[in-house]
C-alpha positions as CSV (number, residue, x, y, z in Angstrom):
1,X,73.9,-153.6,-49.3
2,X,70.8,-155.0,-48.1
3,X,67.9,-153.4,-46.3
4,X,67.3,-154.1,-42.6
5,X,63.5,-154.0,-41.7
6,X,64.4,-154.7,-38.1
7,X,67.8,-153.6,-37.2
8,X,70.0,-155.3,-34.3
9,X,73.3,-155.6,-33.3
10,X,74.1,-159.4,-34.7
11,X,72.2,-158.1,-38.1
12,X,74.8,-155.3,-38.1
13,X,77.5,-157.6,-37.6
14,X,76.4,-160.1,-40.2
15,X,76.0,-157.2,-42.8
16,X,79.6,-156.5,-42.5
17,X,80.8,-159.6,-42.0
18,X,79.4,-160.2,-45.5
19,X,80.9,-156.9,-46.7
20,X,83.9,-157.6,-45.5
21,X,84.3,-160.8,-47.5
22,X,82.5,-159.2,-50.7
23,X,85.7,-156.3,-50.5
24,X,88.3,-159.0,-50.6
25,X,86.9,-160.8,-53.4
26,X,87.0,-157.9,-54.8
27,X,91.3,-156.6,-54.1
28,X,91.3,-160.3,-55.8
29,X,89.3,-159.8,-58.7
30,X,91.7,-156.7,-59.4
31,X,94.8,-157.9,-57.7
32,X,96.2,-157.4,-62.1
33,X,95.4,-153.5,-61.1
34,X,97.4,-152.9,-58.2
35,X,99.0,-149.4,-57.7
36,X,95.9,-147.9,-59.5
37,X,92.9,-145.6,-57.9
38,X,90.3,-147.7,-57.9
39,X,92.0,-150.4,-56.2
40,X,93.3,-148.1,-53.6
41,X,90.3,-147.2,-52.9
42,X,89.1,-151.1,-52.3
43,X,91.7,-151.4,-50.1
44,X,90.2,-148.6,-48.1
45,X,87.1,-149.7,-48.1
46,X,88.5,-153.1,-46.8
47,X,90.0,-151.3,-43.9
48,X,87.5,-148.9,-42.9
49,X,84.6,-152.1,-43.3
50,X,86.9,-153.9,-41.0
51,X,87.6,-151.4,-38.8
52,X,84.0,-151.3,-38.2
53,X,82.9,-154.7,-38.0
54,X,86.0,-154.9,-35.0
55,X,84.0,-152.0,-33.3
56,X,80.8,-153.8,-33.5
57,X,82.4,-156.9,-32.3
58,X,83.7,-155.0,-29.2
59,X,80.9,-153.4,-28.4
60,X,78.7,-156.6,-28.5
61,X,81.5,-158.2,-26.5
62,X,80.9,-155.4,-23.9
63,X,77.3,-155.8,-23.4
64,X,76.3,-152.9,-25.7
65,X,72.6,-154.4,-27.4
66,X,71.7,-151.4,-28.6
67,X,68.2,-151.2,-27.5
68,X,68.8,-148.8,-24.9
């Protein structure tokens, strides 16, 4: 991940936005591995990075700035 020297909400959301695409290049980089740990663990790492980016989403969609 990159470092943020000044951190807002739309730099958050772009951060995972990108992470969220690198993690499914990656399932399809290993889709010949299914059924094995590591890729299990990509797919939770897709889920959980998604799961966040739709919190950030919502909270920027609900006037949260984060400079309070």
């Amino acid at each position: 991940m990159q470092v943020l020297k000044e951190i807002t909400l739309d730099k958050v959301i772009n951060l995972y936005e990108g992470q969220v695409v690198h993690d499914k290049k990656q399932l399809i980089e290993w889709d010949d591995h299914r059924r094995t740990p590591l890729y299990e663990l990509k797919e939770r790492t897709l889920a959980q990075d998604k799961m966040i980016l739709g919190a950030l989403k919502c909270a920027r969609a609900n006037g949260y700035s984060g400079e309070e």
